[in-house]
N, C-alpha and C positions, 0 to 999 in steps of 0.2 A: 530300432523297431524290431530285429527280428527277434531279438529275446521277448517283447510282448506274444511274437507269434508263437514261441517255443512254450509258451505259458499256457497258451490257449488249449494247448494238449495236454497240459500238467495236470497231480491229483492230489488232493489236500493242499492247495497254497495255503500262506499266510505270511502276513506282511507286518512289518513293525517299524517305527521311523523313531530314528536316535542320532542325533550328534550331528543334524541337517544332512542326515543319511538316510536314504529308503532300502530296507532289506525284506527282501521275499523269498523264499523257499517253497520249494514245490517237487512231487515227486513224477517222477516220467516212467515209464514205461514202452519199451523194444524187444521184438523175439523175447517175449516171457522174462526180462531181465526189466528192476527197476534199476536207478540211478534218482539219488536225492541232490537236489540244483539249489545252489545258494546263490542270488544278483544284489549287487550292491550298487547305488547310485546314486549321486551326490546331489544336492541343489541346484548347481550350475547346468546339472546334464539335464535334470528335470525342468527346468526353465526355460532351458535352450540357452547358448551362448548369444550374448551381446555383441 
């Protein structure tokens, strides 16, 4: 969960899902510096394990 939190301050997301994989990109911003974030995660993390 804390990457959703890290999102919730990000700028321009965007999200694509391939190969029972969810990827989002998003850009952050700190002391006047961005930094571009790429999350990768898989079905099983997105489902919750069994």
């Amino acid at each position: 969960m804390g990457s959703i939190a890290a999102m919730s301050k990000g700028e321009l997301p965007a999200s694509a899902a391939s190969n029972g994989q969810l990827l989002t990109a998003y850009i952050s911003k700190t002391n006047n510096q961005r930094s571009i974030w790429l999350l990768r995660s898989n079905k099983t993390e997105l489902a919750g394990k069994s």
